[in-house]
C-alpha positions as CSV (number, residue, x, y, z in Angstrom):
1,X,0.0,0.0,0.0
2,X,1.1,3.6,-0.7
3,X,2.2,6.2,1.7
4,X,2.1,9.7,1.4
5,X,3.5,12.3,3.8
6,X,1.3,15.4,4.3
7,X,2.9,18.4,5.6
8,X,0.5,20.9,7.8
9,X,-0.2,23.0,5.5
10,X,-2.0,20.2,3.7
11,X,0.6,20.9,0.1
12,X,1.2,16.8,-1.4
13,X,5.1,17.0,-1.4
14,X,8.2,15.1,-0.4
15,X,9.2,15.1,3.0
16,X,11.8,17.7,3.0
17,X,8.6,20.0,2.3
18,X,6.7,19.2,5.4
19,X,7.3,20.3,8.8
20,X,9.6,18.1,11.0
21,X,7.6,18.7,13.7
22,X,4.5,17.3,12.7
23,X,4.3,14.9,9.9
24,X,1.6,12.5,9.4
25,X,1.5,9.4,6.8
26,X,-1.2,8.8,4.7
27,X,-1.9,5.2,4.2
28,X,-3.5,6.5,0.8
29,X,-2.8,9.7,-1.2
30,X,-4.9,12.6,0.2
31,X,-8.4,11.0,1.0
32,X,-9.4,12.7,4.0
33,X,-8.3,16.0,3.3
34,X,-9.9,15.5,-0.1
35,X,-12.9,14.4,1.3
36,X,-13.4,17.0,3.8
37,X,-12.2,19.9,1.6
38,X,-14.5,19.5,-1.4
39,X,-17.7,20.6,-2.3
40,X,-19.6,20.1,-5.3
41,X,-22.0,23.1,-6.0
42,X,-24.3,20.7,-8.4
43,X,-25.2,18.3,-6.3
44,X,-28.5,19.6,-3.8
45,X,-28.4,17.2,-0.8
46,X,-32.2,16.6,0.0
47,X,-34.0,19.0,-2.5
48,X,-34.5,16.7,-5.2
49,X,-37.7,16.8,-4.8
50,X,-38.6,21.0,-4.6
51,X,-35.8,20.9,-7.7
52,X,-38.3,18.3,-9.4
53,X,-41.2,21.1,-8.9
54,X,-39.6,24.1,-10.1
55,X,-38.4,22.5,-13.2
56,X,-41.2,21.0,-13.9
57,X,-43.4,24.9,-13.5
58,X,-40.6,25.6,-15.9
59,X,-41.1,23.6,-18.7
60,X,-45.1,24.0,-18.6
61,X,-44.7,27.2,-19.1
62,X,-43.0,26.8,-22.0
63,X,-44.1,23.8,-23.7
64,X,-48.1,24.2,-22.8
65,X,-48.3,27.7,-22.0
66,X,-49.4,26.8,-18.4
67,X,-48.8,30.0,-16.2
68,X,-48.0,29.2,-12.4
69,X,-46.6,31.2,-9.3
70,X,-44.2,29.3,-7.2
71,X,-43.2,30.5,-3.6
72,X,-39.6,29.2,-2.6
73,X,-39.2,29.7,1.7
74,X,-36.4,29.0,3.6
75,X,-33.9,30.6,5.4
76,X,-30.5,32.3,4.4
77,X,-28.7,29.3,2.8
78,X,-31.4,26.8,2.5
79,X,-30.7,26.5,-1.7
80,X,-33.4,28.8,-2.4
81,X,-30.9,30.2,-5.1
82,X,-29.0,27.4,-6.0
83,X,-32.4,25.6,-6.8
84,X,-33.7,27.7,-9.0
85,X,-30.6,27.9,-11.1
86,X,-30.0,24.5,-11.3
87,X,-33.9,24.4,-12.5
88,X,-33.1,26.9,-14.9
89,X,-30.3,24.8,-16.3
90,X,-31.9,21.4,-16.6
91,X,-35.1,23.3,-18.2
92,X,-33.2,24.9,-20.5
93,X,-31.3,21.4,-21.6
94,X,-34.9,19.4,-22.0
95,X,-36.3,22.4,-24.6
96,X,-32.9,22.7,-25.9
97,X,-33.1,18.7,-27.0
98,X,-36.6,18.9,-27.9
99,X,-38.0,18.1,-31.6
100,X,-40.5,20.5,-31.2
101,X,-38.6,23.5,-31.0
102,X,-40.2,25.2,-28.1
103,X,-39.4,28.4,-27.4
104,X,-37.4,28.9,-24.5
105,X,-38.9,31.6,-22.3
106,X,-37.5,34.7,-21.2
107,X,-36.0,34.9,-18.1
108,X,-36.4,38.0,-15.9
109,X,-34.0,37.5,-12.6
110,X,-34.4,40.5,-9.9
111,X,-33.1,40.4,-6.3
112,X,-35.8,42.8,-4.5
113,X,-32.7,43.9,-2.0
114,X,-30.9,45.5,-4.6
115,X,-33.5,46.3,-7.1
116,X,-36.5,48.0,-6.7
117,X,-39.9,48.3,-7.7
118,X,-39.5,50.7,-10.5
119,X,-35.6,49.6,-11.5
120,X,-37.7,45.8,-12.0
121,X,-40.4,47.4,-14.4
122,X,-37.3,48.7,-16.0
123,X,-35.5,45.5,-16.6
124,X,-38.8,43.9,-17.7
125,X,-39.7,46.3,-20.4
126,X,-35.5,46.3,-21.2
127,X,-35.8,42.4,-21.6
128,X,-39.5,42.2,-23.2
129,X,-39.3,45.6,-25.6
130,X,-36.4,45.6,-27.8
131,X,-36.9,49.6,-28.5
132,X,-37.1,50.0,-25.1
133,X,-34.4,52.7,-23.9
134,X,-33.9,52.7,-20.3
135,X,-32.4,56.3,-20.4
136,X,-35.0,57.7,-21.1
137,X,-37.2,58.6,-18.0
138,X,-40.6,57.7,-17.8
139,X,-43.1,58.5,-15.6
140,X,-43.4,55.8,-12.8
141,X,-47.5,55.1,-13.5
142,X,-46.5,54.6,-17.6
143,X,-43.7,52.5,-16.3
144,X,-45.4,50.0,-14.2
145,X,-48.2,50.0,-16.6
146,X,-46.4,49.5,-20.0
147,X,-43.9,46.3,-17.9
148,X,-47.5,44.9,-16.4
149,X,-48.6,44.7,-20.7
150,X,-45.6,43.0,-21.6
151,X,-45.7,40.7,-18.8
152,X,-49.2,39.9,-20.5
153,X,-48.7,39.9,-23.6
154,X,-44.8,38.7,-23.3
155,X,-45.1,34.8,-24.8
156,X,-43.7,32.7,-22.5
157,X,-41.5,34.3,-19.3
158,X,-40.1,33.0,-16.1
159,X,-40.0,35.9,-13.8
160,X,-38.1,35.5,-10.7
161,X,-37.8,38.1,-7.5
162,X,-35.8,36.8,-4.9
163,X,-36.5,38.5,-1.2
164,X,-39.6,39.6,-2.2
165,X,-40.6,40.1,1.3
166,X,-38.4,43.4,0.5
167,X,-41.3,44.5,-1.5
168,X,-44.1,44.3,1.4
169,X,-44.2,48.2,1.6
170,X,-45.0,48.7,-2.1
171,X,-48.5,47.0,-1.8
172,X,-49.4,48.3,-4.9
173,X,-47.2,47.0,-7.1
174,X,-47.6,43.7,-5.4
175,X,-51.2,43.8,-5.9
176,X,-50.8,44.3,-9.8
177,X,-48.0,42.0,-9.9
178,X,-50.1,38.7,-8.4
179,X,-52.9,40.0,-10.4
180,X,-51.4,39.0,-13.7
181,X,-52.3,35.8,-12.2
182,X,-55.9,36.1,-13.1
183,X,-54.6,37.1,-16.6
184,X,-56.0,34.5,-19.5
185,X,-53.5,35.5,-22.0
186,X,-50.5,36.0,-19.9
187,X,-48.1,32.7,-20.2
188,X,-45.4,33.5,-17.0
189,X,-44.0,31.6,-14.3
190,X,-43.5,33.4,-11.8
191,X,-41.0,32.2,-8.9
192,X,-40.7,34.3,-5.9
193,X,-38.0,33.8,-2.7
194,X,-38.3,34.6,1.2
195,X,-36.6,34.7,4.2
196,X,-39.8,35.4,5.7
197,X,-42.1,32.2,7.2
198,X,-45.1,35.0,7.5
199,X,-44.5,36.5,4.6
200,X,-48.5,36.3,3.1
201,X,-49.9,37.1,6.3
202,X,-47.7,40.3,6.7
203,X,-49.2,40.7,3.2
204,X,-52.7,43.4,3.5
205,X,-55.8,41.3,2.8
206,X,-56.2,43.0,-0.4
207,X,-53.0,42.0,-2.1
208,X,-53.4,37.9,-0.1
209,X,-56.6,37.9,-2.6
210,X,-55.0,38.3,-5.3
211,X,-51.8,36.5,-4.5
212,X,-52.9,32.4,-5.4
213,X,-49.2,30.4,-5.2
214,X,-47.8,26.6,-4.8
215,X,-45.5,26.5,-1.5
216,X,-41.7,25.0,-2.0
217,X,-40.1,24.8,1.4
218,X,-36.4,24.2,1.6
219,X,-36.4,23.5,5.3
220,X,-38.6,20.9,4.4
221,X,-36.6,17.9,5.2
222,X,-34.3,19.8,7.9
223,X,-37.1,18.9,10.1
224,X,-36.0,17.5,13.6
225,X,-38.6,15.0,15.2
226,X,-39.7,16.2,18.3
227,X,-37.4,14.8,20.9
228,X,-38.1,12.0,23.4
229,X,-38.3,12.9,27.2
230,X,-35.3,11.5,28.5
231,X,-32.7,11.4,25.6
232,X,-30.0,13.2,25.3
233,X,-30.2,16.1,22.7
234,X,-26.5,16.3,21.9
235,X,-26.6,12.5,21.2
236,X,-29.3,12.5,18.5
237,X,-28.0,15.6,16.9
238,X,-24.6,13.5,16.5
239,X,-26.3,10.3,15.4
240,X,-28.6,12.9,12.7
241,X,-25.0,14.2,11.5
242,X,-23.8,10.7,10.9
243,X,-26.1,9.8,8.5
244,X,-25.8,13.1,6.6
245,X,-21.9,12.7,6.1
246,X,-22.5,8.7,5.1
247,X,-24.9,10.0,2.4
248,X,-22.1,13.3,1.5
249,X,-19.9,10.4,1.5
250,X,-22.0,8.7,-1.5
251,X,-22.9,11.8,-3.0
252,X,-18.7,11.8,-3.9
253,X,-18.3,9.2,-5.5
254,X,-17.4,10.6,-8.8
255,X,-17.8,8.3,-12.4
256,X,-19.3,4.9,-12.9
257,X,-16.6,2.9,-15.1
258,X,-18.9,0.2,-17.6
259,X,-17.1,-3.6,-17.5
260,X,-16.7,-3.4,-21.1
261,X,-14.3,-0.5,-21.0
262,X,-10.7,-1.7,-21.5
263,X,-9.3,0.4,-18.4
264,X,-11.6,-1.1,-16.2
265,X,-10.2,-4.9,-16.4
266,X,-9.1,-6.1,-13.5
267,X,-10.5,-4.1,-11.7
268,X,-14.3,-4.8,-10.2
269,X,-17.1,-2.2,-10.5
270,X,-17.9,-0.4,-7.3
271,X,-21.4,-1.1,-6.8
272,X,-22.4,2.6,-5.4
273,X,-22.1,4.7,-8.6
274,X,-23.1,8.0,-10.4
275,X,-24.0,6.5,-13.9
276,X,-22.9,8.0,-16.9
277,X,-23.7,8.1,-20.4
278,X,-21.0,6.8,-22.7
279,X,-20.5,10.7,-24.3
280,X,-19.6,11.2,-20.9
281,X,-17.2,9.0,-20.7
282,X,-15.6,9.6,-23.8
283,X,-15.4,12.8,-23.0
284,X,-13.1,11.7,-20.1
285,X,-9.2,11.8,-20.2
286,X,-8.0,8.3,-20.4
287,X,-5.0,9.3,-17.8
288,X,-8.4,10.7,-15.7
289,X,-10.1,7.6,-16.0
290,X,-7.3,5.4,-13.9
291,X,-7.4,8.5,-11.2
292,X,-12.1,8.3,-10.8
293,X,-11.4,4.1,-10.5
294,X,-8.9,4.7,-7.7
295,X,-10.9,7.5,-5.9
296,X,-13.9,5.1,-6.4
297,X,-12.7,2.6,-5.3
298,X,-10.8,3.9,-2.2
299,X,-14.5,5.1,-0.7
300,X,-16.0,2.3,-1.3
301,X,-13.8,0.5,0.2
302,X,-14.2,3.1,3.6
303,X,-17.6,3.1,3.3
304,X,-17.6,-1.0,3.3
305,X,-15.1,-1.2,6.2
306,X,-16.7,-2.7,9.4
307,X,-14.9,0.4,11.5
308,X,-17.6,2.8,9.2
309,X,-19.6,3.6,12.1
310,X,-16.4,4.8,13.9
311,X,-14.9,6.8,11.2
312,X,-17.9,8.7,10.5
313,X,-18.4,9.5,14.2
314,X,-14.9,10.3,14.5
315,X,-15.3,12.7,11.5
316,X,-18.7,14.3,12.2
317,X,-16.6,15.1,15.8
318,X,-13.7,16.6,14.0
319,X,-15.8,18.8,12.3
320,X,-18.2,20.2,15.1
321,X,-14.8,21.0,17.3
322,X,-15.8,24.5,17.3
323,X,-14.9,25.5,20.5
324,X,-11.9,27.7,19.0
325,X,-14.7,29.9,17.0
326,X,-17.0,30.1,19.9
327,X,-13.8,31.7,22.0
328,X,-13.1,34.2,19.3
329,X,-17.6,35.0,18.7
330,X,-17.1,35.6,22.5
331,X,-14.3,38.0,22.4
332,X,-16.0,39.9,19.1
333,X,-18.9,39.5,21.0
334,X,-18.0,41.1,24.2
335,X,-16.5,44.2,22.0
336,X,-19.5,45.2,20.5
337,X,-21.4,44.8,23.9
338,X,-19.1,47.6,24.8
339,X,-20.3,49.8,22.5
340,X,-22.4,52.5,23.6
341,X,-24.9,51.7,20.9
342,X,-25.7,48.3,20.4
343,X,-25.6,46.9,16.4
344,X,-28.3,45.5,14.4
345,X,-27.7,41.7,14.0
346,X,-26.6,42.0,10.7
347,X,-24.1,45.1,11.2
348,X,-22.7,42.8,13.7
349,X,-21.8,39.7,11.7
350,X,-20.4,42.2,8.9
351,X,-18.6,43.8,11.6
352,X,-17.4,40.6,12.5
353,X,-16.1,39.6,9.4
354,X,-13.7,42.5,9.3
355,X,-12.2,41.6,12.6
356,X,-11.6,38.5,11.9
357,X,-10.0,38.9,8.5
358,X,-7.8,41.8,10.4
359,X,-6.9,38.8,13.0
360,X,-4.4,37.3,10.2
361,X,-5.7,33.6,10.7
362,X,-3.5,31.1,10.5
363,X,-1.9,31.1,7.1
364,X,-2.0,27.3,6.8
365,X,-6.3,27.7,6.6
366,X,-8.1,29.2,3.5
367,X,-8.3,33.3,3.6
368,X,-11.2,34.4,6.0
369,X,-13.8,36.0,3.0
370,X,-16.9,35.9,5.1
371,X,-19.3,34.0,7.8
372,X,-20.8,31.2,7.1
373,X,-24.6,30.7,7.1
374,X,-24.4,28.8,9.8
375,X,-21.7,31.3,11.5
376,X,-24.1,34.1,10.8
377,X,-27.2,32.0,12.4
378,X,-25.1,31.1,15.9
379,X,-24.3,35.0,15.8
380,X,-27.7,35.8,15.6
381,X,-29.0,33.6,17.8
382,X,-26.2,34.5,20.6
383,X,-27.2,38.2,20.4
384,X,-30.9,37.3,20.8
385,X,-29.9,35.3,23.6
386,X,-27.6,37.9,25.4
387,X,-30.9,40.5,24.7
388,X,-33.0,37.9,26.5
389,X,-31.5,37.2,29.3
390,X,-30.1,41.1,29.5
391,X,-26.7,40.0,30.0
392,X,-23.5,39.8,27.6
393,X,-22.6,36.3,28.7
394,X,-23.7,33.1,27.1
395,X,-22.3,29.6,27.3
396,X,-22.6,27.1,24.4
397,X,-24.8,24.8,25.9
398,X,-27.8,27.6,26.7
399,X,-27.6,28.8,23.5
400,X,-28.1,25.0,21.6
401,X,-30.9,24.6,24.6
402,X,-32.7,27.9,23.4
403,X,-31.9,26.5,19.7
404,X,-33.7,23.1,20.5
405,X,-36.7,24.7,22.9
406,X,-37.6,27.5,20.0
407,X,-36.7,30.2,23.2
408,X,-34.8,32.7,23.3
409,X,-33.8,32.8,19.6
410,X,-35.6,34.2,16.6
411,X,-36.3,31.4,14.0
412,X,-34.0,29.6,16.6
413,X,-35.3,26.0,15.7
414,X,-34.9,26.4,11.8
415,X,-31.2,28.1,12.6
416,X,-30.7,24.7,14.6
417,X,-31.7,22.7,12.4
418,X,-29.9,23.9,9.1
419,X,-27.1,24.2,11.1
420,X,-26.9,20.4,12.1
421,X,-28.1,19.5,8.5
422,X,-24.7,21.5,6.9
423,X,-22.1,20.1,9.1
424,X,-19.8,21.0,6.6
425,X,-20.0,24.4,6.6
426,X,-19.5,24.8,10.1
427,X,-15.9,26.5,11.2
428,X,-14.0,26.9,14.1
429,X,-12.5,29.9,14.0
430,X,-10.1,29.3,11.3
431,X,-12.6,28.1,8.7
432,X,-15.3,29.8,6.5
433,X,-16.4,28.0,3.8
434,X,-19.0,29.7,0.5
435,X,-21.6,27.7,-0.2
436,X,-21.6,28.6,-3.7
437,X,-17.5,27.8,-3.5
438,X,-15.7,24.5,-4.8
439,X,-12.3,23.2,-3.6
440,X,-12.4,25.1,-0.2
441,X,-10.9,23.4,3.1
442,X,-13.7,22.9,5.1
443,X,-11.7,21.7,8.4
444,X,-8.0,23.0,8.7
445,X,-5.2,20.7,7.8
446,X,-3.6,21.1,11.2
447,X,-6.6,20.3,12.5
448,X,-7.4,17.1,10.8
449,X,-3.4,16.0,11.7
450,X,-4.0,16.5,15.2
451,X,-7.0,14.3,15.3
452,X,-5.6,11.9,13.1
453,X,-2.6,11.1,15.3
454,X,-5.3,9.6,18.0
455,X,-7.4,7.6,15.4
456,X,-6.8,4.1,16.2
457,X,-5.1,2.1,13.4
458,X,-8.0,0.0,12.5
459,X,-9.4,3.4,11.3
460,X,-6.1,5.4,10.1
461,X,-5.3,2.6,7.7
462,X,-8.9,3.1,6.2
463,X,-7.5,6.9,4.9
């Protein structure tokens, strides 16, 4: 079997280019810090289903005509985004490949945060109306009306607004906006995003008449069952995080290599595969191919090792080891509580942000660009708990207790549960990781050498 020495900062080198303090050898090249620093963007753990939906809006829209209004909820980094883009994709691929030539609908995109009312009518009519000159001023009643008529009379659009819930003062524009729904010759699908669980019932009753929509919840299968008397809440959140990471686990295994290719004699098909097309596969690198049968092969062969349980408990608590971060959201924390006027929750994580990055983390981590959901939701939820109890100190424990009790915190249970449902994204005071990002550490190499040194050998020889 091969062995690889890693250095700490997590470079593949000789051993002269590792520290001689710290070296580690890898039984196999790389896996684990491969494993836990990856991400693939395309792949939407548990939203098959809501991506199913939208696409499917999508392409009635444009093959049948069949207008619809879709309402996408969930909180700040739920895939709200991410879904509707990789619905937008996929649609566009199906109409593409059809024989019927189907027109592919126009696609308005508009973040309400950014963009107002009358800066959307703009874009529409700048989309819709090819002599359309948006330098021109218009009066704001002409605007609105002449993008409401093209919206009508457009052929077949898919409008999106994302935070629309920015748009709840402008009930107006709302109200002719969801009345287009009760249009007979407008063909538009209309997909609108919130952050905002009472977003209808914050809408007046006049524009909730007019406003008929089919719910897509991405908190939907975050749900956490309500929790026996007598367990242990820490435990069941552990045992919840090891069957997301076995299923990230299979959600990495790359290409699935056919028998009857010649690179793959000798060697026998995994049985837990991404199947391919054979244009796919041609399209492959042949000196790629040998590299996607090892990778394969080397998780299966973890994922089929009697120790799995183990490993996967022994990964999901490298990567909840956050006591680090928690230390340093104390100390940033503390700071601001100093301050004669107290932030707004959201000038605070900003605020945070540029402390840390100022901090120089430790050079051997990815660059500090920016709190993670999940960061940003434990923030959040600290402040409100601080407010509560009128105090500036919190402990970790009281704050997961007024996640799991729905007290203390604002949208505390959904914060909870999105943040035990993206492990990955957690950090620990080192660590941010995108969620739109590839090829980003999620756990520092340092980090995942110090742990690895205790692993017992059963489970080191597994990586």
């Amino acid at each position: 079997m091969s062995h690889v020495r890693v250095p700490p900062d997590g470079s593949l080198g000789d051993e002269s280019s590792g520290s001689p303090e710290s070296p580690f050898i890898w039984t196999r090249p790389y896996v684990l810090p491969r494993l836990l620093g990856t991400y693939i963007p395309e792949k939407l753990i548990g939203l098959e289903q809501q991506l199913k939906t939208v696409k499917l809006h999508i392409l009635g829209t444009a093959r049948h005509g069949i207008s619809s209004t879709l309402l996408i909820r969930g909180l700040r980094g739920s895939g709200k985004t991410q879904l509707i883009g990789l619905a937008i994709a996929q649609a566009t691929r199906e109409l593409n490949s059809d024989l019927d030539n189907n027109t592919l609908p126009h696609i308005i995109q508009a973040d309400a945060i950014s963009v107002d009312p009358l800066q959307l009518c703009s874009r529409i009519c700048s989309v819709l109306d090819e002599g359309f000159d948006p330098k021109k001023r218009a009066a704001r009643h002409l605007l609105l009306e002449k993008a409401m008529e093209l919206l009508v009379n457009g052929g077949p659009i898919v409008l999106i607004i994302e935070n629309i819930d920015n748009y709840l003062a402008s009930g107006s524009f709302l109200y002719k906006l969801f009345d287009l729904c009760h249009s007979e010759t407008r063909t538009i699908c209309a997909i609108y995003t919130t952050r905002v669980y009472k977003f209808v019932s914050s809408l007046p009753m006049r524009v909730q008449s007019r406003f008929t929509y089919e719910l897509v919840d991405t908190m939907q299968n975050l749900s956490l069952a309500p929790i026996p008397t007598g367990h242990n809440l820490k435990e069941l959140a552990h045992k919840a995080s090891i069957s997301f990471l076995r299923q990230f686990i299979l959600d990495r295994l790359t290409l699935a290599i056919p028998d009857s290719h010649p690179l793959s004699a000798g060697s026998p098909e995994p049985t837990l595969k991404k199947v391919v097309d054979k244009q796919s596969l041609l399209s492959i690198e042949s000196s790629k191919l040998f590299d996607v049968i090892a990778w394969n092969d080397a998780l299966e062969e973890i994922l089929r090792s009697p120790e799995i349980e183990d490993t996967l408990s022994w990964i999901v608590s490298l990567i909840r080891d956050c006591y680090l971060y928690l230390q340093l959201t104390s100390a940033i924390y503390l700071s601001f509580m100093r301050c004669p006027k107290k932030p707004s929750v959201d000038a605070f994580n900003h605020a945070a942000v540029l402390y840390i990055q100022s901090s120089h983390p430790d050079q051997q981590a990815q660059a500090l660009e920016g709190l993670s959901n999940e960061a940003c939701y434990l923030l959040g939820a600290i402040i409100d708990y601080c407010r509560c109890q009128n105090s500036p100190m919190f402990t970790l424990s009281n704050v997961i207790s007024a996640f799991s009790s729905g007290k203390g915190a604002h949208l505390s249970t959904q914060m909870y549960q999105l943040m035990q449902a993206s492990i990955f994204e957690l950090i620990d005071g080192k660590i941010v990781v995108k969620r739109q990002s590839s090829w980003r550490l999620v756990v520092p190499m340092p980090k995942i050498l110090e742990f690895s040194k205790r692993l017992p050998e059963s489970i080191r020889i597994l990586f």
